[in-house]
MARBAMAR-402372 format. One line per field, with one value per residue: residue number from 1; residue in one letter; x, y, z of N, C-alpha, C in turn. Coordinates in steps of 0.001 Angstrom, whole numbers, plus 500000, padded with zeros to 6 digits. Layout:
pos: (NUM; ...);
code: (A; ...);
n.x: (X; ...);
n.y: (Y; ...);
n.z: (Z; ...);
ca.x: (X; ...);
ca.y: (Y; ...);
ca.z: (Z; ...);
c.x: (X; ...);
c.y: (Y; ...);
c.z: (Z; ...);
***
This chain:
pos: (1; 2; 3; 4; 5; 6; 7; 8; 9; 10; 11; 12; 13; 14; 15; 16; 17; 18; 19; 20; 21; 22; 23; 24; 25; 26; 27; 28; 29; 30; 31; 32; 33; 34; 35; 36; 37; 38; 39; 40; 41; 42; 43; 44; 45; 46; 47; 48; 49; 50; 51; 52; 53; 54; 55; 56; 57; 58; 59; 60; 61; 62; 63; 64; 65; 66; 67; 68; 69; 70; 71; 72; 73; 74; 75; 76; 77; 78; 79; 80; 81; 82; 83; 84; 85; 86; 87; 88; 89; 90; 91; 92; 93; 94; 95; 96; 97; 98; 99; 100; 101; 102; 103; 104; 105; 106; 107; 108; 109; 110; 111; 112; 113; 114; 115; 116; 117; 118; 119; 120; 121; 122; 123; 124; 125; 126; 127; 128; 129; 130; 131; 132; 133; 134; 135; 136; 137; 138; 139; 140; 141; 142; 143; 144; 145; 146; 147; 148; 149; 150; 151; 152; 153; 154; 155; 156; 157; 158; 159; 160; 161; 162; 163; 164; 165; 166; 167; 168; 169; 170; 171; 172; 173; 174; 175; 176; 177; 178; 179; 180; 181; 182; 183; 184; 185; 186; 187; 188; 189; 190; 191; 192; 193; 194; 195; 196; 197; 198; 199; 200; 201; 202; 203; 204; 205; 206; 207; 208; 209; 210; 211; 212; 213; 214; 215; 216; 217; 218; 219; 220; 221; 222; 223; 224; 225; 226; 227; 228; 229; 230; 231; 232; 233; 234; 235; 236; 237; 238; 239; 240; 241; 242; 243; 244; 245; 246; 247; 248; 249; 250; 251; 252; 253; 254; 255; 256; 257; 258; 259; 260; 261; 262; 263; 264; 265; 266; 267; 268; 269; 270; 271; 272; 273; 274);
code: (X; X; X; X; X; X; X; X; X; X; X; X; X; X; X; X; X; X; X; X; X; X; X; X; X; X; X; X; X; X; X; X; X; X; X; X; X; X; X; X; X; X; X; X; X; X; X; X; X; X; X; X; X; X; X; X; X; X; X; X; X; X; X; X; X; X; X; X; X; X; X; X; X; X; X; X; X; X; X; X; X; X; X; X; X; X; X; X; X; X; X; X; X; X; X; X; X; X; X; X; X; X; X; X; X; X; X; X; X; X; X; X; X; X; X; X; X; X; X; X; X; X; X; X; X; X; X; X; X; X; X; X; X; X; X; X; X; X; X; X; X; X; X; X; X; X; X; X; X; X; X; X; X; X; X; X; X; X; X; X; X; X; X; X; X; X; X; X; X; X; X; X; X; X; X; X; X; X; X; X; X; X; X; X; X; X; X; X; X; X; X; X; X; X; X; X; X; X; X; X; X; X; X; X; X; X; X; X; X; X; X; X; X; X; X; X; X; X; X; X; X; X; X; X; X; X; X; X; X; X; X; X; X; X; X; X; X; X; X; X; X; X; X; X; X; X; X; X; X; X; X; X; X; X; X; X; X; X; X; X; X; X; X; X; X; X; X; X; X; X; X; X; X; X);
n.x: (500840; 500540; 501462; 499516; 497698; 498350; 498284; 497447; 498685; 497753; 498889; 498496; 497642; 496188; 494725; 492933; 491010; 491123; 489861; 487807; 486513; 486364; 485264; 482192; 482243; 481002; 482458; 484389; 486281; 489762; 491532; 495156; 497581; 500658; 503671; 506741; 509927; 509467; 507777; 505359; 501573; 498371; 495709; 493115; 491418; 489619; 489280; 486699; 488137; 490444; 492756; 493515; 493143; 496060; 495834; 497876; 499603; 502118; 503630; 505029; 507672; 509405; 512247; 513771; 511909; 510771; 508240; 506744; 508526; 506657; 504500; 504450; 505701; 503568; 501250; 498227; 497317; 497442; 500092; 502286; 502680; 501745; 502840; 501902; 504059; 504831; 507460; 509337; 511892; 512202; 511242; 512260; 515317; 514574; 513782; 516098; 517411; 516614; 517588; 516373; 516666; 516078; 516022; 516656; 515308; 513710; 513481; 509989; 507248; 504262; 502365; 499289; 496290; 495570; 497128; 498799; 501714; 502639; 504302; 506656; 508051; 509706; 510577; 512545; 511724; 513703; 512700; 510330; 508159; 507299; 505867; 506581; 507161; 505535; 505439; 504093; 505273; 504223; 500997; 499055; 496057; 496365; 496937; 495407; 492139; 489479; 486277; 483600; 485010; 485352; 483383; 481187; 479647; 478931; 479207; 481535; 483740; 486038; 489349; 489326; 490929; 494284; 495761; 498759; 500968; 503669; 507150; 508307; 506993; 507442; 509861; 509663; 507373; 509143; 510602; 508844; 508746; 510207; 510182; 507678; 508044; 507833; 505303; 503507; 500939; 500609; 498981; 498929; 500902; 499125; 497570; 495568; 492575; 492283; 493810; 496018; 497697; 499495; 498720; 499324; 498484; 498133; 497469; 496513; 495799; 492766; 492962; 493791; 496247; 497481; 499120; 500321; 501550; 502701; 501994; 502930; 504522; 502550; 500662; 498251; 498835; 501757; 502486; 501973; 503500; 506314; 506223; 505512; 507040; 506952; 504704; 501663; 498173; 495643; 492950; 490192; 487686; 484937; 481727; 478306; 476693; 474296; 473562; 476269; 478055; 480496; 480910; 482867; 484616; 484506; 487712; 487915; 486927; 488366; 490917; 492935; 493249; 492235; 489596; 487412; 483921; 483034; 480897; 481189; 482735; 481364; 478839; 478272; 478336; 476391; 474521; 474951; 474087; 471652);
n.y: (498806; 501888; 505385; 507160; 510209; 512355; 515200; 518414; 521700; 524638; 528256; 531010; 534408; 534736; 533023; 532341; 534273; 532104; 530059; 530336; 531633; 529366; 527221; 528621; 528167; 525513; 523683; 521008; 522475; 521848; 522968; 522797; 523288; 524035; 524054; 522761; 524493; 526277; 529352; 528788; 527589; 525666; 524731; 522056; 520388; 517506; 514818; 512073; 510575; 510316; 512476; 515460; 519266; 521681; 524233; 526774; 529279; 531719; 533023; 534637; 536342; 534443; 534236; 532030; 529982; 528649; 528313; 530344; 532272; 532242; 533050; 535691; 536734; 536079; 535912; 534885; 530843; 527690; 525662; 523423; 520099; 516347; 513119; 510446; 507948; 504439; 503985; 506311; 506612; 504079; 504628; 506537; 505329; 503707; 505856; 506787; 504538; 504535; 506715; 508844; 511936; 512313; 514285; 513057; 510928; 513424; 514628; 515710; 517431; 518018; 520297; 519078; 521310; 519930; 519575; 516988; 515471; 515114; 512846; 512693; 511798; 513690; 513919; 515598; 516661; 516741; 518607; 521174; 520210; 517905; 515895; 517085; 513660; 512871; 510790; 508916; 508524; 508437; 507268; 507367; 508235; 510063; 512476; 512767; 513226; 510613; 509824; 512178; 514120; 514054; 514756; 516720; 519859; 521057; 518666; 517561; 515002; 513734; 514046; 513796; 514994; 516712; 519167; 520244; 522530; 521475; 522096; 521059; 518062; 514998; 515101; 515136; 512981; 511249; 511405; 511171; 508243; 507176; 507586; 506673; 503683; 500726; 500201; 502052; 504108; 505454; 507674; 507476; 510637; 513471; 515645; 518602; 519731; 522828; 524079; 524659; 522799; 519862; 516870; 514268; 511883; 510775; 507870; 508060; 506075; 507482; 509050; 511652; 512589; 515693; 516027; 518919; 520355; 523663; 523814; 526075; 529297; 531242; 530925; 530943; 529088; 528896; 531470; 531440; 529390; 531036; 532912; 532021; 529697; 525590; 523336; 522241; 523813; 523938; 521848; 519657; 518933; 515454; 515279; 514078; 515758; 516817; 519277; 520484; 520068; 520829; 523378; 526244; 527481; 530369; 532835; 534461; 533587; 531017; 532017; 532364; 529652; 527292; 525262; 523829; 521403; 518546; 515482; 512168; 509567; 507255; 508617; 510837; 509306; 507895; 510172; 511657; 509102; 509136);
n.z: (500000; 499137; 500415; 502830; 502493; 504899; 505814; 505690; 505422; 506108; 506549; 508408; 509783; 512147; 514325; 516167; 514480; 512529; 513013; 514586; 511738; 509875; 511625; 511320; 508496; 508307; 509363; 511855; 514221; 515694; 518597; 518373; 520272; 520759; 519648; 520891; 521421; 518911; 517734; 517105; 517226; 516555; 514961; 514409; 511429; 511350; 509072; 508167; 506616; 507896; 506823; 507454; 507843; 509153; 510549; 510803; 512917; 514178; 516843; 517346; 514951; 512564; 510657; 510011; 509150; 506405; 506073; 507370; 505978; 503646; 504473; 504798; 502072; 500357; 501307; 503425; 503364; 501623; 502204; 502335; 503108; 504084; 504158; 505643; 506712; 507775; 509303; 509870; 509724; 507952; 505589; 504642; 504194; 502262; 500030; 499440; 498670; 496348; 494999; 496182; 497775; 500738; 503805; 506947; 509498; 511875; 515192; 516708; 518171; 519910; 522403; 523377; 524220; 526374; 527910; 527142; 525598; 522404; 519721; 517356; 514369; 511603; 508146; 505433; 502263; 499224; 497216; 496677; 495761; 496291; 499121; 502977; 504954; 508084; 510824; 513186; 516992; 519711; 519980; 516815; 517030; 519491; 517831; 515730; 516369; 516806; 516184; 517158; 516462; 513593; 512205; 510267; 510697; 507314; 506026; 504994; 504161; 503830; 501967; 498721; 496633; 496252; 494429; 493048; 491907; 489856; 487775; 486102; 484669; 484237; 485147; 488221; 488453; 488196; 490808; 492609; 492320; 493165; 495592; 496825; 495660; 494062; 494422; 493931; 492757; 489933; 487456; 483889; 482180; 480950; 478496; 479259; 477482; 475982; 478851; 479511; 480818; 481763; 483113; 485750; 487967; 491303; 493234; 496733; 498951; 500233; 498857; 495940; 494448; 491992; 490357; 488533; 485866; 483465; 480084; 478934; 478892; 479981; 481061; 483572; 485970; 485469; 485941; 488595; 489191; 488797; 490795; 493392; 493455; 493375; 494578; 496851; 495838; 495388; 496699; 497207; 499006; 499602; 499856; 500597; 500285; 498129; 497363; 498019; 496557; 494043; 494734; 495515; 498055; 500092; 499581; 501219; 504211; 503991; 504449; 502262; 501646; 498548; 498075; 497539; 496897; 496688; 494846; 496483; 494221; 493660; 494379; 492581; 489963; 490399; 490283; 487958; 486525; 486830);
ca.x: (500000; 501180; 501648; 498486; 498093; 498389; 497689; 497374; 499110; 497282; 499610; 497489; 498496; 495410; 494906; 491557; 489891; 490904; 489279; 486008; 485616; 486416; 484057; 481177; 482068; 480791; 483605; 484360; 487799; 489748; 492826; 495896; 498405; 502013; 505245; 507967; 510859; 508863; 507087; 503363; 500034; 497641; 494385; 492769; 490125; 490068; 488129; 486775; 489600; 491664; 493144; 493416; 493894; 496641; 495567; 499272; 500007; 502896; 503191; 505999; 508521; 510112; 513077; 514059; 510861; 509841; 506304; 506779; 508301; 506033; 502793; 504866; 505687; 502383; 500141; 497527; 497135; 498091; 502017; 502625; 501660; 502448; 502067; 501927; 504839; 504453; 507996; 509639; 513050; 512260; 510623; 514018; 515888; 513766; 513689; 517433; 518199; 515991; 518157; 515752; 517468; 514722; 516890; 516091; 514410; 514295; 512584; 508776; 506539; 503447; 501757; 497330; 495738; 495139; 498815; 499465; 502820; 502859; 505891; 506617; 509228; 509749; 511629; 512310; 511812; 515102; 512627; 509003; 506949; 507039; 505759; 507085; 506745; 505288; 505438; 504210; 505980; 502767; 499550; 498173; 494974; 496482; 497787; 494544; 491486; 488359; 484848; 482459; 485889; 485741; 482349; 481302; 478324; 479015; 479264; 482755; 484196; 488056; 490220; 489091; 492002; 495138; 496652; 499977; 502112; 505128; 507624; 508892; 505891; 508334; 511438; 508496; 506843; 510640; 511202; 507435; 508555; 510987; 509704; 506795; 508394; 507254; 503552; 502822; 499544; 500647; 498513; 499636; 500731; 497561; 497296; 494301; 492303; 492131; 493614; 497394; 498506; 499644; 498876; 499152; 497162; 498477; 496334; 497807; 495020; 491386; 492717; 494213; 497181; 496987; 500370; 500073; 502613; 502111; 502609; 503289; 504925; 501580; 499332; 498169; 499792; 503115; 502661; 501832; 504993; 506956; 505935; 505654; 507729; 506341; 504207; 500236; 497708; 494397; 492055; 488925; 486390; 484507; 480598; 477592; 475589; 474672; 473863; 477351; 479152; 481317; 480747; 483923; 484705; 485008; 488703; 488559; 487149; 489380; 492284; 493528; 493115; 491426; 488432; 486179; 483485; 482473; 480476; 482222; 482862; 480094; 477544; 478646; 478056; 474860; 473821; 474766; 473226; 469925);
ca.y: (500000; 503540; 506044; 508221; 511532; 512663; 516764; 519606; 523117; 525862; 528877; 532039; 535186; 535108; 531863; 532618; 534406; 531498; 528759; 531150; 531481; 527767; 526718; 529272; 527219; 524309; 522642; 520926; 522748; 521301; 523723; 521451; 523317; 524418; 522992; 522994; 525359; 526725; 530527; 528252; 527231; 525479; 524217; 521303; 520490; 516301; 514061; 510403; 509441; 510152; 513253; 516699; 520510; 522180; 525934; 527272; 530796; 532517; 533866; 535904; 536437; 533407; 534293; 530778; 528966; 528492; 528509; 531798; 533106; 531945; 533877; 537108; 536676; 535730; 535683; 533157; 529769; 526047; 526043; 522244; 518711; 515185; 512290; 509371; 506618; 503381; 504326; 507211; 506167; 502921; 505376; 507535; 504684; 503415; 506550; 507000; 503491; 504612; 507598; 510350; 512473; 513026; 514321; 512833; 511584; 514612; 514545; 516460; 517106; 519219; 519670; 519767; 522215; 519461; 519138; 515734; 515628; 514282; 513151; 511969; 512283; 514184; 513740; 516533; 516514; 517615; 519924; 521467; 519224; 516462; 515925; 515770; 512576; 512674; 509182; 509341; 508186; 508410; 506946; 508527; 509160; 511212; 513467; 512776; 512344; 510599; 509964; 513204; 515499; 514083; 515039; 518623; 520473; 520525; 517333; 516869; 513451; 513527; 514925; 513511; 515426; 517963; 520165; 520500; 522646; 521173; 522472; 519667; 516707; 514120; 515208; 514973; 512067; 510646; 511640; 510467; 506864; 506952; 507995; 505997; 502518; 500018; 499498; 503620; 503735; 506856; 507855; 508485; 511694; 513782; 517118; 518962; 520372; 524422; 524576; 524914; 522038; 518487; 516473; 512988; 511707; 509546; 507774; 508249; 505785; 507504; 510650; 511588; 513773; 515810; 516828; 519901; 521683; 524387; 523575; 527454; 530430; 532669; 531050; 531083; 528047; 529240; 532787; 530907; 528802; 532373; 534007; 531676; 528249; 524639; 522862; 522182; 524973; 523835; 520849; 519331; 517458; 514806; 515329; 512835; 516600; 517241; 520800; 521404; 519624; 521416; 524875; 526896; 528397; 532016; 532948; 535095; 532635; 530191; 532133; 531726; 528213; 527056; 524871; 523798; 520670; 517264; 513904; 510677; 509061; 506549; 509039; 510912; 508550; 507633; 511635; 511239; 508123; 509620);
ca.z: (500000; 498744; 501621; 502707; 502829; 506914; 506412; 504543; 506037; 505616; 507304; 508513; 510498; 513269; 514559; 516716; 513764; 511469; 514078; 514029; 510525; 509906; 512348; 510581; 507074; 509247; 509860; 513548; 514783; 517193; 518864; 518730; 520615; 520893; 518881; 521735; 520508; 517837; 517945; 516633; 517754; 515847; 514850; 513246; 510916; 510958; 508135; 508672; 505956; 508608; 506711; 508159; 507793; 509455; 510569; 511996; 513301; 514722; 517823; 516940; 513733; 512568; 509670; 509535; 508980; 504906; 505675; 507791; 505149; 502368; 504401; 504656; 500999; 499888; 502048; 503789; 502104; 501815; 502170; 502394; 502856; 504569; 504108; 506685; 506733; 508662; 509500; 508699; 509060; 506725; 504809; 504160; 503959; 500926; 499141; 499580; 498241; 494683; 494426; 496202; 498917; 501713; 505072; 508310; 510157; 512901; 516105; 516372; 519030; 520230; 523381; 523180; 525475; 528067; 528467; 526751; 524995; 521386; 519271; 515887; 513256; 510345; 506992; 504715; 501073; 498769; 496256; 497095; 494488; 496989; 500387; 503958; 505890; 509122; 511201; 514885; 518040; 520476; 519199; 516192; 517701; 520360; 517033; 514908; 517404; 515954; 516640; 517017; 516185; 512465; 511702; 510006; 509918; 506050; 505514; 504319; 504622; 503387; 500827; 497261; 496099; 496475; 493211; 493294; 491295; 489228; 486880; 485034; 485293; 483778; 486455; 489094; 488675; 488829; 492252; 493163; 492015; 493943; 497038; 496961; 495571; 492910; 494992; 493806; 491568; 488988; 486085; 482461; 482218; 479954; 478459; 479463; 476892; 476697; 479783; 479103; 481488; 481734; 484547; 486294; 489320; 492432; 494464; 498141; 499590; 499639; 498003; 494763; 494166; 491152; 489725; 487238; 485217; 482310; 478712; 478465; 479972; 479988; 481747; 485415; 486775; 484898; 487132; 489843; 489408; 488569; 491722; 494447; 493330; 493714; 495788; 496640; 495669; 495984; 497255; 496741; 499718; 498872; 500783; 500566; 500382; 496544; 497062; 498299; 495399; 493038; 495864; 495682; 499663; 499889; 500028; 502844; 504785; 504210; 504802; 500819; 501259; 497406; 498859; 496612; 497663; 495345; 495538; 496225; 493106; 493948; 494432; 491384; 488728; 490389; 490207; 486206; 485499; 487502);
c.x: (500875; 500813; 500582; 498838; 497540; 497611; 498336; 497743; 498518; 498150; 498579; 498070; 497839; 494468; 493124; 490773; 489977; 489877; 487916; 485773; 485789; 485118; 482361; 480451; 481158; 481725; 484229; 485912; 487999; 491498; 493661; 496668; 499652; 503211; 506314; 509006; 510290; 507671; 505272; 502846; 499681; 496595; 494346; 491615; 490148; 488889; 487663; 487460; 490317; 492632; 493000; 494112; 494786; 496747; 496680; 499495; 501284; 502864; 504260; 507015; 509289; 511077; 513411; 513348; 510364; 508161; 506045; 506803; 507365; 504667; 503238; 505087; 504562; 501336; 499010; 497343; 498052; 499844; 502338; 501947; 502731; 501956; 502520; 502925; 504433; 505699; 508968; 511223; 513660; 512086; 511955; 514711; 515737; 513999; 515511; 517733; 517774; 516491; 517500; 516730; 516615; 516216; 515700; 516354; 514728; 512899; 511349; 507990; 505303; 502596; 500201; 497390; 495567; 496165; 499358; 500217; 502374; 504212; 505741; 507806; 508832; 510929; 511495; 512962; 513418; 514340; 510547; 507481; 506429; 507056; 506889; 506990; 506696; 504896; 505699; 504850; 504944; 501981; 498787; 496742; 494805; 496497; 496227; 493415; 490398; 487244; 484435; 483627; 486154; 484654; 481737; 479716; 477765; 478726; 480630; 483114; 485492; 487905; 489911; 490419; 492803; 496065; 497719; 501018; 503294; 505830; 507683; 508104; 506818; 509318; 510679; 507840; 508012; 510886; 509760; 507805; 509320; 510968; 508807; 506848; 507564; 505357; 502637; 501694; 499557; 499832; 499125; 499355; 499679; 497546; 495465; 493664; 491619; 492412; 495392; 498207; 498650; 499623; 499168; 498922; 498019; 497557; 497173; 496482; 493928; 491486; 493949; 495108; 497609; 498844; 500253; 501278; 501995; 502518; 503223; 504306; 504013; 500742; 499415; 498921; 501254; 503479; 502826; 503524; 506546; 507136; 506046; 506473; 506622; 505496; 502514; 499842; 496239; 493743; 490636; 488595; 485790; 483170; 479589; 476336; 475519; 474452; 474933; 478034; 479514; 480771; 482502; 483970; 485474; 486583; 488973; 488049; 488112; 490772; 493231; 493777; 491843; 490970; 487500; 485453; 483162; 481979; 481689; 481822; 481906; 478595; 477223; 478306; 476908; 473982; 473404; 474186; 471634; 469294);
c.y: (501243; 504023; 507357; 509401; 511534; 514321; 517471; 521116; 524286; 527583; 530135; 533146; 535125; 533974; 531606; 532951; 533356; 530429; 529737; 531189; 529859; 527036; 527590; 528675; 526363; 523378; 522225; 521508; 522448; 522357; 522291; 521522; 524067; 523904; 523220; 523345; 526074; 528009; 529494; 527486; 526648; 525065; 523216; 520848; 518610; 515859; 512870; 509601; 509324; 511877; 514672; 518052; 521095; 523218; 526365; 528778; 530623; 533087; 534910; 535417; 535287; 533257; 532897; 530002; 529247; 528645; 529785; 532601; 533370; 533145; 534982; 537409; 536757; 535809; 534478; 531931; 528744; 526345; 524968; 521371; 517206; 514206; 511117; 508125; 505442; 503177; 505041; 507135; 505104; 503808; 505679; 507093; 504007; 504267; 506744; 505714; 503744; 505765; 509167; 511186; 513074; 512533; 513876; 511546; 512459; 514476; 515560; 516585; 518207; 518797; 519846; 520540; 521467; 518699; 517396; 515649; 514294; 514417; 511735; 512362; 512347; 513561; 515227; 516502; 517051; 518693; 520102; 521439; 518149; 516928; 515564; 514737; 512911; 511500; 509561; 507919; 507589; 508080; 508062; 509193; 509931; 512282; 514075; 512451; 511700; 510911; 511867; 514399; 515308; 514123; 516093; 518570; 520581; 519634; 516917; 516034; 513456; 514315; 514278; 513989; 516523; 518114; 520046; 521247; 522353; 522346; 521808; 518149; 515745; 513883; 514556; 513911; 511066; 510481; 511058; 508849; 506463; 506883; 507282; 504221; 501763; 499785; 500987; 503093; 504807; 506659; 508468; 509847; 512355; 515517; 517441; 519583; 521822; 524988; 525365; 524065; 521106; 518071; 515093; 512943; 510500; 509090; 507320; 507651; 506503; 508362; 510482; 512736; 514081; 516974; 517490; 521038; 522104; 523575; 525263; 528078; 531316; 532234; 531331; 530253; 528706; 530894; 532397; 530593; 529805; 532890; 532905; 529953; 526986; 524345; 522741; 523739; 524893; 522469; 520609; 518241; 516778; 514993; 514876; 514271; 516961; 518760; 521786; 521174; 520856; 523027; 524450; 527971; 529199; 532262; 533261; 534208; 531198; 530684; 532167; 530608; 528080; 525858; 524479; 521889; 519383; 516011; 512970; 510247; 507865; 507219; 510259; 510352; 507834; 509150; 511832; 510336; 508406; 510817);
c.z: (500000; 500153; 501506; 502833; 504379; 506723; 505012; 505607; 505562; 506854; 507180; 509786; 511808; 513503; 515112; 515639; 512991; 512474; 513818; 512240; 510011; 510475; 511539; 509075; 507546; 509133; 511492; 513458; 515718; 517759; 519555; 519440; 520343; 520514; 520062; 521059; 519278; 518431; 517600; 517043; 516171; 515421; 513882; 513074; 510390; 510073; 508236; 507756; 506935; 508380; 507845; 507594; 509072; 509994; 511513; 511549; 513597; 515508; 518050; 515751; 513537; 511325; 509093; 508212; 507413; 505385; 506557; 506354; 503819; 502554; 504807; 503478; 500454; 500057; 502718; 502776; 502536; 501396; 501830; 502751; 503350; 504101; 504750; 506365; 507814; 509877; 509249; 508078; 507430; 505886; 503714; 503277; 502611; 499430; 498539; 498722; 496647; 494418; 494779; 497880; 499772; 503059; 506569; 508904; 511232; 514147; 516161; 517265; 519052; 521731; 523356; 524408; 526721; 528254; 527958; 525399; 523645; 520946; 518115; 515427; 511978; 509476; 505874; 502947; 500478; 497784; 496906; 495983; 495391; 498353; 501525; 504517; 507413; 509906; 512859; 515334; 519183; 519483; 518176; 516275; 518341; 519242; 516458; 515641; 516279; 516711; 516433; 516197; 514091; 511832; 511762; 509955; 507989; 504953; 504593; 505084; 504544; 502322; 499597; 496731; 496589; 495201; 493865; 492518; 491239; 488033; 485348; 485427; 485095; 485108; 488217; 489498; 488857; 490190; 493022; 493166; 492850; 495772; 497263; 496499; 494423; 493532; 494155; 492608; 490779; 487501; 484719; 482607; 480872; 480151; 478472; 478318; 477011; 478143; 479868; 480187; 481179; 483161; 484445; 487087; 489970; 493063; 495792; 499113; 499416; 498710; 496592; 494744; 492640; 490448; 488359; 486888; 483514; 481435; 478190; 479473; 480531; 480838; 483017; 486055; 486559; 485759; 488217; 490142; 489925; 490294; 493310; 494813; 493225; 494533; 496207; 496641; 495897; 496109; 496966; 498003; 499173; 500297; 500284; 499673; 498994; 496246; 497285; 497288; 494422; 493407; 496166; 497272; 499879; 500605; 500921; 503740; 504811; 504339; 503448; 500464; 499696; 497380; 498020; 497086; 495914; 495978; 495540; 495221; 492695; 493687; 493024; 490629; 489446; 489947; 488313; 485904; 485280; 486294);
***
């Protein structure tokens, strides 16, 4: 089995208003806490895949930190993305032996509001096309809770999908094969029509990762690319509700997260056949 997706980062400057308007979308928020050594807090928004959003502040200036600097650069919005090893060292070790250079693993922790210490390890990608690995230490339910905390007013269920801007799809899906091992499930790469991209599709367990690079210099993705580098850009839920399907969620509420809702692929091609 290919390696799921764990989370989606959405970085934001005001941590409280993002948890209120989040919660308003109807989505359950749950405040996750404090990174030990690290200026950030954060919030999360869990799915009954298992997946989750990310909502991390700053509680003061952090020069170091890439995803600091990305939402002083840029502004609010999805920064990055994990995805769950079974272990992260094996993990490494794996990718490393097929020629990919992911550093680590590095120790990780956070504490929840009712003082119980989590801890996991990270791995960190070598280019920002590809995910980090996150692989807990403590029980992933302490990290990820379930029951009542993975069910929305909404009605979103999981991640159906996450965009990703690439440069080079070819160079890309290289370093994907690698990282993910002969079990990976990659789709022929396919030009879109009128849109000016090429993509290919992973399936990372329930969800689908949607690797897109231009065929041009002019278009939007190709600005995108220009202006803020690699890396995910927008997402898609999957909700049972058919009047939410294919509902785009207002930027400013989401913080510049790009949100948009869809049936499960089941209930979908029953909606068309109907």
């Amino acid at each position: 089995m290919t390696l799921p997706l764990d989370h989606i980062v959405i970085a934001v400057h005001d941590l409280d208003r993002t948890i209120a308007d989040y919660t308003a979308l109807g989505f359950t928020v749950l405040r996750g806490g404090d990174h030990p050594g690290r200026p950030t807090h954060n919030a999360l928004v869990v799915f009954a895949d298992g997946a989750y959003f990310e909502l991390i502040a700053w509680r003061e200036a952090a020069p170091a930190d890439r995803w600091w600097q990305q939402l002083q650069r840029h502004g609010e919005g999805i920064v990055d993305f994990a995805l769950l090893p079974n272990g992260t060292a094996t993990t490494v070790a794996g990718a490393q032996a097929r020629g990919l250079d992911y550093s680590g693993p590095y120790d990780g922790g956070r504490q929840r509001p009712d003082g119980v210490q989590l801890r996991w390890q990270n791995a960190r990608p070598p280019s920002q096309d590809l995910p980090f690995l996150c692989g807990d230490l403590t029980p992933r339910t302490l990290r990820v809770p379930e029951g009542a905390a993975r069910v929305h007013a909404n009605g979103a269920q999981g991640v159906a999908s996450l965009a990703v801007a690439v440069r080079d799809l070819d160079a890309t899906l290289t370093r994907y094969r690698a990282l993910l091992g002969p079990q990976a499930t990659i789709g022929t790469p396919v030009a879109l029509p009128g849109s000016g991209t090429r993509v290919a599709t992973i399936a990372l367990g329930g969800s689908a990762l949607v690797l897109t690079a231009p065929r041009d210099a002019t278009g939007a993705l190709a600005q995108r690319l220009a202006a803020r580098g690699e890396g995910p850009y927008a997402l898609v839920l999957s909700t049972p509700d058919a009047k939410n399907a294919l509902t785009a969620l207002d930027l400013g509420a989401t913080h510049g997260a790009l949100i948009e809702f869809t049936l499960p692929q089941t209930e979908a091609a029953a909606a068309q056949a109907g």
